[in-house]
Backbone as JSON Lines, residues from 0, in Angstrom:
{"i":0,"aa":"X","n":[-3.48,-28.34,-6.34],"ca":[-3.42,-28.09,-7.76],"c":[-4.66,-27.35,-8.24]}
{"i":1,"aa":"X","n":[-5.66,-27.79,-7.52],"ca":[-6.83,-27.29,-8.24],"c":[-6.85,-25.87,-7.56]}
{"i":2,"aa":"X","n":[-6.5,-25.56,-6.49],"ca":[-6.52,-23.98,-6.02],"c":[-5.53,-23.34,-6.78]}
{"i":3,"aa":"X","n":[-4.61,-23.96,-7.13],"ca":[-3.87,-22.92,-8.25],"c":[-4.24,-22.0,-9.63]}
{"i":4,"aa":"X","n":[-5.3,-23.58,-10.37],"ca":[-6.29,-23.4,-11.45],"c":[-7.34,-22.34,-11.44]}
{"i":5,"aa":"X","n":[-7.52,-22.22,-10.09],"ca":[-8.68,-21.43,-9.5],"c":[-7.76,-19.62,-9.97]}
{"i":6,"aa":"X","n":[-7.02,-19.86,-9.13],"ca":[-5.97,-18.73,-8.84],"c":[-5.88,-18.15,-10.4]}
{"i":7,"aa":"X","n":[-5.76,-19.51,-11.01],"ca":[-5.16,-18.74,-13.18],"c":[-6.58,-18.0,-13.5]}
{"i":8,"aa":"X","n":[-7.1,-18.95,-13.25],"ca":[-8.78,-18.57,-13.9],"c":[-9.19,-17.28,-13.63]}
{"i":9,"aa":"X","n":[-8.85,-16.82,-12.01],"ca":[-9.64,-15.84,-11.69],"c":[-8.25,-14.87,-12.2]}
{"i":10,"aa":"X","n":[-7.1,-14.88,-12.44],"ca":[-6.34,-13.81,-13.31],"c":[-6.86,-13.88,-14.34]}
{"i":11,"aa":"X","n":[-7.27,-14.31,-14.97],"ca":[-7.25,-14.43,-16.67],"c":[-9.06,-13.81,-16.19]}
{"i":12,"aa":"X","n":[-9.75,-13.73,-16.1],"ca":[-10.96,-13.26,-16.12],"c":[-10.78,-11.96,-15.4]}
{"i":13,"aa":"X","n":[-10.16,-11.54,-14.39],"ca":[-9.94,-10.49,-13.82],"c":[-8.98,-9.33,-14.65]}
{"i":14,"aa":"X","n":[-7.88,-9.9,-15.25],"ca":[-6.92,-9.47,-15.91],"c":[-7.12,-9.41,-16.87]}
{"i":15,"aa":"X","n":[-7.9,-9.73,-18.37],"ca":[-7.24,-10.16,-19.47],"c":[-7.01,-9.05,-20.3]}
{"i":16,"aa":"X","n":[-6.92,-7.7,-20.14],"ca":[-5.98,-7.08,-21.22],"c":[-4.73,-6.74,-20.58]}
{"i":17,"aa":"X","n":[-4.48,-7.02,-19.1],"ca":[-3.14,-7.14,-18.81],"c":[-2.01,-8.61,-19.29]}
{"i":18,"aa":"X","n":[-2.75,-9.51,-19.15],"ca":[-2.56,-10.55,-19.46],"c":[-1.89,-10.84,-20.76]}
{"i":19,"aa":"X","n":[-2.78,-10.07,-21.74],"ca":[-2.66,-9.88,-23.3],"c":[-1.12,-9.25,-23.51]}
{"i":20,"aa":"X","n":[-0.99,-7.87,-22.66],"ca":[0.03,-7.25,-22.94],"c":[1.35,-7.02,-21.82]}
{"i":21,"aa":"X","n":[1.21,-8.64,-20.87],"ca":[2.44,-8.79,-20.74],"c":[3.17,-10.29,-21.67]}
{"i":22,"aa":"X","n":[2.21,-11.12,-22.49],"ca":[2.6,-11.97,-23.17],"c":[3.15,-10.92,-24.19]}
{"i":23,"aa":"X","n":[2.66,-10.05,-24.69],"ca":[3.37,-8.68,-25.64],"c":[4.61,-8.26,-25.28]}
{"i":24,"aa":"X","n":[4.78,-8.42,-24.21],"ca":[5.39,-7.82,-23.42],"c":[6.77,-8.86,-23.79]}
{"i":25,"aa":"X","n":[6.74,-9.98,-23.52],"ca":[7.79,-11.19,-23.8],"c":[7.77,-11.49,-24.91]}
{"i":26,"aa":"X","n":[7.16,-11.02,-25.97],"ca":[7.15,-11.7,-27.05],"c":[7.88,-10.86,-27.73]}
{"i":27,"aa":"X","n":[7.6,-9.21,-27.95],"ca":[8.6,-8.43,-28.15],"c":[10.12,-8.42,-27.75]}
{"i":28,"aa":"X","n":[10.09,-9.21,-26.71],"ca":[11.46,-9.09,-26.06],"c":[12.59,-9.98,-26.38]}
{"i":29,"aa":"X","n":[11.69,-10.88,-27.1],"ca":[12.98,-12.21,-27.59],"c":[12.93,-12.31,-29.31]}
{"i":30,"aa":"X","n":[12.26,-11.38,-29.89],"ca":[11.78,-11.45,-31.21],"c":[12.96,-10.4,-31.82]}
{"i":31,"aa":"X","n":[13.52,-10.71,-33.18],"ca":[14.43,-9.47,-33.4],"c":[13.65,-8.1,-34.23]}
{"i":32,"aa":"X","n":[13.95,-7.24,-33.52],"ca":[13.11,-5.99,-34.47],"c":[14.04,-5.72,-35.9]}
{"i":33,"aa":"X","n":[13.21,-5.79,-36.89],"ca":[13.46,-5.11,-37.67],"c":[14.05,-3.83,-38.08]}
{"i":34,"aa":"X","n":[15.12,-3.51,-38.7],"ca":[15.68,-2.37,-39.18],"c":[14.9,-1.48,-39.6]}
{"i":35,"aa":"X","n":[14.66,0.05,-38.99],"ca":[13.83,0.67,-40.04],"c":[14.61,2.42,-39.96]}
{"i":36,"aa":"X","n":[13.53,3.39,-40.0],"ca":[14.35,4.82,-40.43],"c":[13.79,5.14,-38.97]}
{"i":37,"aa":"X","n":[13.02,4.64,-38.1],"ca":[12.98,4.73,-36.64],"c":[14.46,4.49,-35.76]}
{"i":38,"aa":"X","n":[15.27,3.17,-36.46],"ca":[16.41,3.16,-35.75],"c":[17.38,4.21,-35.66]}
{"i":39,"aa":"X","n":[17.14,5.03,-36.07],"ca":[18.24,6.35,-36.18],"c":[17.5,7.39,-35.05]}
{"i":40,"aa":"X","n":[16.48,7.32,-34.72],"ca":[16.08,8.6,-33.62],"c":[16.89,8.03,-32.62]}
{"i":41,"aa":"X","n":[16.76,9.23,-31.65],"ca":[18.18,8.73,-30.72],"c":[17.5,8.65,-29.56]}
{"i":42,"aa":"X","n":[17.93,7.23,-29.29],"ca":[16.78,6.51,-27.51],"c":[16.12,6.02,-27.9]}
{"i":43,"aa":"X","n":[15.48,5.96,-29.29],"ca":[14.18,4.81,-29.53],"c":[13.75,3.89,-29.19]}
{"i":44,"aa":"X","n":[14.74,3.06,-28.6],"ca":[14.7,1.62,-27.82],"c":[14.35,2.0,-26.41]}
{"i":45,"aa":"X","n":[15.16,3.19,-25.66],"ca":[14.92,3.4,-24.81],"c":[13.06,3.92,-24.7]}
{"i":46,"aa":"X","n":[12.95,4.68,-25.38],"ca":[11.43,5.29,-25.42],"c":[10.74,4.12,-25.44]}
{"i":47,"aa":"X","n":[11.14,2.93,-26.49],"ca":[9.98,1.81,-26.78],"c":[9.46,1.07,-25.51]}
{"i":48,"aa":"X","n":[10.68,1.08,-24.53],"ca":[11.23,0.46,-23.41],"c":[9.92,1.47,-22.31]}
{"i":49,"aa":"X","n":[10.15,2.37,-21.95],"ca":[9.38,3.25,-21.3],"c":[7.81,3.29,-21.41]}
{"i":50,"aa":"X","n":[7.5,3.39,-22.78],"ca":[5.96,3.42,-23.16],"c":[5.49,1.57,-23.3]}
{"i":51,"aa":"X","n":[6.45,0.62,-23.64],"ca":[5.84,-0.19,-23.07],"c":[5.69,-1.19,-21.9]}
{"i":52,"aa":"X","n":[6.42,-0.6,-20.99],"ca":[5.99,-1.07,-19.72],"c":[5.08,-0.07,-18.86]}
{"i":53,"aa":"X","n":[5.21,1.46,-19.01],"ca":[3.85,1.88,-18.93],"c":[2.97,1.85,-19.01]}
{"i":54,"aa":"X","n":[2.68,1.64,-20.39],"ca":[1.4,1.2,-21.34],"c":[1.0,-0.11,-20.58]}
{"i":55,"aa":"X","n":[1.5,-0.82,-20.23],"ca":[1.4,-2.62,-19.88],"c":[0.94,-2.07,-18.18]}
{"i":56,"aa":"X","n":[1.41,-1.32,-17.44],"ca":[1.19,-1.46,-16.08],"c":[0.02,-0.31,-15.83]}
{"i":57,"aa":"X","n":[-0.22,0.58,-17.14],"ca":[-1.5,1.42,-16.59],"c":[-2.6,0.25,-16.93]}
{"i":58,"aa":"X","n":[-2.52,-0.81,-17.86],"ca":[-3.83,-0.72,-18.31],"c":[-3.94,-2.05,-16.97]}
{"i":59,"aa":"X","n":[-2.36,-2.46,-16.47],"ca":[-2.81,-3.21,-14.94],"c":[-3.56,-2.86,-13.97]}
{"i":60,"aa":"X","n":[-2.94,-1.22,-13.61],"ca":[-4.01,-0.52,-13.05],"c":[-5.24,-0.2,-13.13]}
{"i":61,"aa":"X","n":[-5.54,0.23,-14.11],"ca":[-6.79,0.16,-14.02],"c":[-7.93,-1.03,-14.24]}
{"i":62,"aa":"X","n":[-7.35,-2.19,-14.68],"ca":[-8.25,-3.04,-14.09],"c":[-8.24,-3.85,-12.92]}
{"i":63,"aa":"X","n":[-7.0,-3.51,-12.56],"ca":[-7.15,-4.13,-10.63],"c":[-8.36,-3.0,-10.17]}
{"i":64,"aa":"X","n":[-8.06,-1.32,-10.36],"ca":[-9.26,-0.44,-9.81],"c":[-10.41,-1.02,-10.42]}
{"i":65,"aa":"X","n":[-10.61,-1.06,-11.33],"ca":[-11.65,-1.39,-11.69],"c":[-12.83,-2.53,-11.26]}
{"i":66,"aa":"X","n":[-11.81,-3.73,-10.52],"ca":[-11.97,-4.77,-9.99],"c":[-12.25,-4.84,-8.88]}
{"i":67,"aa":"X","n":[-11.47,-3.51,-7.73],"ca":[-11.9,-3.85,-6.82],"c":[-12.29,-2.09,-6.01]}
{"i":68,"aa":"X","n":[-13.16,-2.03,-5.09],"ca":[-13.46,-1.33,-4.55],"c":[-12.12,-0.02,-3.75]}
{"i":69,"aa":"X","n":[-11.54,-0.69,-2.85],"ca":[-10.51,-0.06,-2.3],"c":[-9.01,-0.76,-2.31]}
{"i":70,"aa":"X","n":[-8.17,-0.17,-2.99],"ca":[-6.87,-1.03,-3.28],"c":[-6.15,-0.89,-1.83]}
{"i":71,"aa":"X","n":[-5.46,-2.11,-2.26],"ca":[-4.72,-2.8,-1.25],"c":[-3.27,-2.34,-1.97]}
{"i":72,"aa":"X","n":[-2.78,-1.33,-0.77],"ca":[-1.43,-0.89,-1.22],"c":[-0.09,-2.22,-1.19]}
{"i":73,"aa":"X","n":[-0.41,-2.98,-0.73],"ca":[0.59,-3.75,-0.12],"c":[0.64,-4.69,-1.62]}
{"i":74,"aa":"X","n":[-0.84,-4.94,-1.98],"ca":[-0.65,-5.8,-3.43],"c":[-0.15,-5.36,-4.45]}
{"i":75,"aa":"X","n":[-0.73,-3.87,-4.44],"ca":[-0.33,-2.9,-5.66],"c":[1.15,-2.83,-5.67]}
{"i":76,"aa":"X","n":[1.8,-2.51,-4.41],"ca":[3.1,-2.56,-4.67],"c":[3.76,-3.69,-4.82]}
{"i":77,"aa":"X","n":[3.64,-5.08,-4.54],"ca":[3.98,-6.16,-4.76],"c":[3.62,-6.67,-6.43]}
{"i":78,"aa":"X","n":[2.54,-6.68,-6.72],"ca":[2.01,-7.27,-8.24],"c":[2.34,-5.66,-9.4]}
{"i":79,"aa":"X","n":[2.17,-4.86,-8.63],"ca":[1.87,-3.52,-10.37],"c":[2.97,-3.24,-10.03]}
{"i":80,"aa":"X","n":[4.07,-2.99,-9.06],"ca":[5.7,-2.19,-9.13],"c":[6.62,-3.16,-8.95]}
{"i":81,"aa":"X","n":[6.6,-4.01,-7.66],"ca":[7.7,-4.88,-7.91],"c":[8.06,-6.2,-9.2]}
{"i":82,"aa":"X","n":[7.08,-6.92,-9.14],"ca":[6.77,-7.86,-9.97],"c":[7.22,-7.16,-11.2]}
{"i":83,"aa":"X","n":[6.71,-6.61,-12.0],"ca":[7.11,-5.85,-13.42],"c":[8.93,-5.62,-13.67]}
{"i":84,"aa":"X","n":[8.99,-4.62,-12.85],"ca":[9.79,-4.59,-12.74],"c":[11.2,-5.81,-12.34]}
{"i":85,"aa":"X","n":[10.91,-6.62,-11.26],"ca":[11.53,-7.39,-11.32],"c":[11.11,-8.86,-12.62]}
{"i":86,"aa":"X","n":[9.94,-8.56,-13.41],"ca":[10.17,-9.3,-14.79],"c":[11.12,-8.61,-15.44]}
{"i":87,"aa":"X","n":[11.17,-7.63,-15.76],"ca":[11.82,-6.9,-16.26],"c":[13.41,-7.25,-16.52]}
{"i":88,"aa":"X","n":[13.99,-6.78,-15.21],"ca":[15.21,-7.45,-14.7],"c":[15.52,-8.99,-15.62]}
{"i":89,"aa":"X","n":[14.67,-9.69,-15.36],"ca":[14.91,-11.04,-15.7],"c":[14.9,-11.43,-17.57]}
{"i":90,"aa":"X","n":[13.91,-10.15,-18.22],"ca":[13.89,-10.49,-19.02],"c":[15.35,-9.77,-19.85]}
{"i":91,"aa":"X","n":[16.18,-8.85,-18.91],"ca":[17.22,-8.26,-19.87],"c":[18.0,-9.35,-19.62]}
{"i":92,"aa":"X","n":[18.48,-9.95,-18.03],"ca":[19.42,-11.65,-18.12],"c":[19.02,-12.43,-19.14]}
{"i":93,"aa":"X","n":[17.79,-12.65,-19.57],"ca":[17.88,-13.69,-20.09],"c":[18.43,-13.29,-21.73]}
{"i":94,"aa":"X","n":[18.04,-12.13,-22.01],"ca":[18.33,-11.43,-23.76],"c":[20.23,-11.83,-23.62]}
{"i":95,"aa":"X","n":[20.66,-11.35,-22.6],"ca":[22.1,-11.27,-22.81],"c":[22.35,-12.64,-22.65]}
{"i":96,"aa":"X","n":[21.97,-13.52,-22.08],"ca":[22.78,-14.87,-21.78],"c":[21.91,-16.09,-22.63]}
{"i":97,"aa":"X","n":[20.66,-15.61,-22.94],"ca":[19.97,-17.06,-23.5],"c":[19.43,-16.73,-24.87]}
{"i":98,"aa":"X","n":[20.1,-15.49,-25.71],"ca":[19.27,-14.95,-26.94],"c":[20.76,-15.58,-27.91]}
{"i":99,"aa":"X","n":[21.93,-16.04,-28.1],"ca":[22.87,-15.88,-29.19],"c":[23.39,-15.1,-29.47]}
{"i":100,"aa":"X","n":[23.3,-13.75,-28.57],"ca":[24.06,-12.19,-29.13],"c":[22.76,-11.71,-30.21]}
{"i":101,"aa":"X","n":[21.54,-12.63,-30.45],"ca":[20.75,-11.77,-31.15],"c":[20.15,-10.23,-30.24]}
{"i":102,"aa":"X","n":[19.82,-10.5,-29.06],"ca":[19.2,-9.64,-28.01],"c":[20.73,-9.42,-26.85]}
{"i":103,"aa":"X","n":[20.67,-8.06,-26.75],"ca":[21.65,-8.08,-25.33],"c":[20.83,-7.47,-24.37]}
{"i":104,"aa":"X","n":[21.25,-7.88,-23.4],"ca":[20.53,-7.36,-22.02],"c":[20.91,-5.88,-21.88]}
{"i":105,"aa":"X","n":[20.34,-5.0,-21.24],"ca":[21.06,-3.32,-21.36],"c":[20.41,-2.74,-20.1]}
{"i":106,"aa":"X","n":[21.39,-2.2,-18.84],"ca":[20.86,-1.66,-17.61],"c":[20.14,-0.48,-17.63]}
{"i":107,"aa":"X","n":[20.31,0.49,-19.06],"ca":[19.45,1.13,-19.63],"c":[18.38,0.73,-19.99]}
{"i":108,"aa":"X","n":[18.04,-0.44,-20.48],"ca":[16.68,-1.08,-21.14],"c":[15.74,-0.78,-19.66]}
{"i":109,"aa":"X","n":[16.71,-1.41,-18.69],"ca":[15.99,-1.95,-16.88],"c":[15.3,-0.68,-16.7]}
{"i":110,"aa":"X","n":[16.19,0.57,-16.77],"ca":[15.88,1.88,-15.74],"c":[14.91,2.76,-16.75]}
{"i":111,"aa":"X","n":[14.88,1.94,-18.13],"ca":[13.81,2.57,-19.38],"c":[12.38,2.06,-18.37]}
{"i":112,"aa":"X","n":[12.72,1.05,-18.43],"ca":[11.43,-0.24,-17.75],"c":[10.7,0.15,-16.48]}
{"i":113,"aa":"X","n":[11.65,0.26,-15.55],"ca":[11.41,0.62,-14.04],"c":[10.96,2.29,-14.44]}
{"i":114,"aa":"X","n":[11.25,2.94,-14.95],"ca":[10.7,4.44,-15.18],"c":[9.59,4.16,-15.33]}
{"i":115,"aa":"X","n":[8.66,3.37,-16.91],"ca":[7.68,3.23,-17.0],"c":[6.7,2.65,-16.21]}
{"i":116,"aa":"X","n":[7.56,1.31,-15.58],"ca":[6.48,1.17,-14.44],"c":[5.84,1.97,-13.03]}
{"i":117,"aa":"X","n":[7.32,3.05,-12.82],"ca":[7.41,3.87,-12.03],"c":[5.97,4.84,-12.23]}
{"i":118,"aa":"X","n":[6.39,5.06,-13.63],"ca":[5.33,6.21,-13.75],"c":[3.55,5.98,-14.13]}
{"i":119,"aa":"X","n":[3.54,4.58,-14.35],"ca":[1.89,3.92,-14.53],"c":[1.96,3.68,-13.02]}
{"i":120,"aa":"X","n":[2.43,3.59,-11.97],"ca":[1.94,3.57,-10.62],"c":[1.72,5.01,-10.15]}
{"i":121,"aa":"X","n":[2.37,5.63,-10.92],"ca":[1.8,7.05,-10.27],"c":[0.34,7.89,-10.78]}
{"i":122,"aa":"X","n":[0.76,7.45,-12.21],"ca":[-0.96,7.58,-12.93],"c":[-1.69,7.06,-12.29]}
{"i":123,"aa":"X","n":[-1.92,5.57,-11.74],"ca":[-2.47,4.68,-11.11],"c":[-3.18,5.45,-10.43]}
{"i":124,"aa":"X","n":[-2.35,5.46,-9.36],"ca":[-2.88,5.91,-7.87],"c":[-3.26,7.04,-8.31]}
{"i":125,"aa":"X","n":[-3.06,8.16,-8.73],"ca":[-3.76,9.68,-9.26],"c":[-5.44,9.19,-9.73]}
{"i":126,"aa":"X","n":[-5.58,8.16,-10.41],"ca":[-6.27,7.63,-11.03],"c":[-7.44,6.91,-9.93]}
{"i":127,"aa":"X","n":[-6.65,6.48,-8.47],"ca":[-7.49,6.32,-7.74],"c":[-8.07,7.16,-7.02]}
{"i":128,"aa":"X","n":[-7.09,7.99,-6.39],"ca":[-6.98,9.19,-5.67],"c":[-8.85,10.53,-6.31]}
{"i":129,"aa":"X","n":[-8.35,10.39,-7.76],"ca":[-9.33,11.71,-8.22],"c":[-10.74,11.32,-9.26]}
{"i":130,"aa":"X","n":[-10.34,9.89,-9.44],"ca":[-11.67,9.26,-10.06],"c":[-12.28,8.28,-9.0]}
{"i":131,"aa":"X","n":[-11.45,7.1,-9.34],"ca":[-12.21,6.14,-8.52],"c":[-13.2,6.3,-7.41]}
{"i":132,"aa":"X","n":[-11.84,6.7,-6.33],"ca":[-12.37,7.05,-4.83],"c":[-13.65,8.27,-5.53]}
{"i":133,"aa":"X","n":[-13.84,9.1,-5.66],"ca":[-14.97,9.68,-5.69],"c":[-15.92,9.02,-6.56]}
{"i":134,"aa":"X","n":[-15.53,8.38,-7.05],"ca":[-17.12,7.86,-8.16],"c":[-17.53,6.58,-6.83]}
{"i":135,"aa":"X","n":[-16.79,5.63,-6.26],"ca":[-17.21,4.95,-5.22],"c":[-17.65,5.74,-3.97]}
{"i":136,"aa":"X","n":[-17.11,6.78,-3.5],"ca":[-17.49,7.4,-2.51],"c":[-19.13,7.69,-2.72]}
{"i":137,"aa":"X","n":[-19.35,8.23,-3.84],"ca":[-20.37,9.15,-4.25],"c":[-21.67,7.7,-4.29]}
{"i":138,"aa":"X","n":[-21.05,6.77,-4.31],"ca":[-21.97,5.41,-4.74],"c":[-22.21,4.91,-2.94]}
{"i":139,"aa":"X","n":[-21.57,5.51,-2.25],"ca":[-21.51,4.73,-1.21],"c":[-20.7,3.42,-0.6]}
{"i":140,"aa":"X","n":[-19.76,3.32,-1.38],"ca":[-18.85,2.01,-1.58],"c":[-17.3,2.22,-1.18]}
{"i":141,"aa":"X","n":[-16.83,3.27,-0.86],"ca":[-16.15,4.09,-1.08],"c":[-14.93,3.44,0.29]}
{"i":142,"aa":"X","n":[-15.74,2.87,1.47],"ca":[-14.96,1.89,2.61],"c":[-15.49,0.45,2.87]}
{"i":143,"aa":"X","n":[-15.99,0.01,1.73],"ca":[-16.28,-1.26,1.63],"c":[-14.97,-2.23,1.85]}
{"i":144,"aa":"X","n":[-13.98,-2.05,1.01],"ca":[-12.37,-2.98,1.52],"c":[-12.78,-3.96,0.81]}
{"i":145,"aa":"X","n":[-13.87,-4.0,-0.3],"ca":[-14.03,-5.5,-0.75],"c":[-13.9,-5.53,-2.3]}
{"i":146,"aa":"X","n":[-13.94,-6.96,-3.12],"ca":[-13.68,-6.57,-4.58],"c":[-15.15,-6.75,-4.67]}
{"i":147,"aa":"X","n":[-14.99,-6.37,-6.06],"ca":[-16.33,-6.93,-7.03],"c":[-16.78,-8.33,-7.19]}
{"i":148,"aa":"X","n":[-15.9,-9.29,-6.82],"ca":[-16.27,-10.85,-6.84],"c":[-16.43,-11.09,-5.12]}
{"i":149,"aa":"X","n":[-15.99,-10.03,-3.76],"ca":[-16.48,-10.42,-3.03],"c":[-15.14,-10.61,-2.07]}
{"i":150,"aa":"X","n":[-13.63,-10.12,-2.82],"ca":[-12.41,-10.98,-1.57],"c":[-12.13,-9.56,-1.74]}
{"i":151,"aa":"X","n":[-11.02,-10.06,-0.51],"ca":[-10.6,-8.62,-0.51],"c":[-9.19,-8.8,-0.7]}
């Protein structure tokens, strides 16, 4: 139990403006939006859908880079692409089956979602690729394999 606590702690200190804006992330999702003169552009939901799971998985990215020296592709693709995405998934089941017909689930909402996350992993890595790696290289740190707290 207590290695789990450990486990929250060091997300929430490692993470916390990801943290912030995937509770955003669910909170938007079960909340009913308001009617406005936005509802008439056409895709709006879809766009909202796109920019905010983007928005939510760049600013993941960059503080996992930020965190750690040389990313671990295997995590990145497990925690910043799959994970999201498969929240994602879960959060359109649950709109259609556990909201009252207030929220419906929409396979469009998913492939709005999976785009955005699609495309903050590609910023990501660009992001490692043409900043990071050279500002660590240039520091000397550049094949260290280790984080900033020391794990890898």
């Amino acid at each position: 139990m207590l290695k789990h606590l450990q486990f929250v702690k060091s997300g929430l200190q490692t993470y916390p403006l990801s943290v912030v804006c995937f509770a955003a992330v669910w909170y938007l999702s079960f909340f009913t939006p308001p009617e406005t003169q936005l509802s008439e552009v056409p895709f709006i939901d879809k766009w909202t859908h796109l920019v905010m799971y983007g928005g939510t998985c760049s600013v993941l990215w960059t503080e996992y880079l930020r965190s750690h020296r040389r990313p671990n592709g295997r995590k990145l693709l497990l925690w910043a692409w799959l994970a999201p995405v498969l929240m994602s998934g879960l959060i359109e089941v649950l709109q259609e089956h556990c909201t009252n017909h207030r929220r419906s689930g929409d396979w469009l909402d998913f492939a709005a979602n999976t785009l955005g996350v699609s495309l903050a992993a590609l910023i990501g890595w660009l992001e490692y690729r043409y900043y990071w790696r050279t500002k660590h290289a240039a520091g000397g740190q550049a094949d260290s394999g280790s984080t900033a707290d020391g794990n890898a």
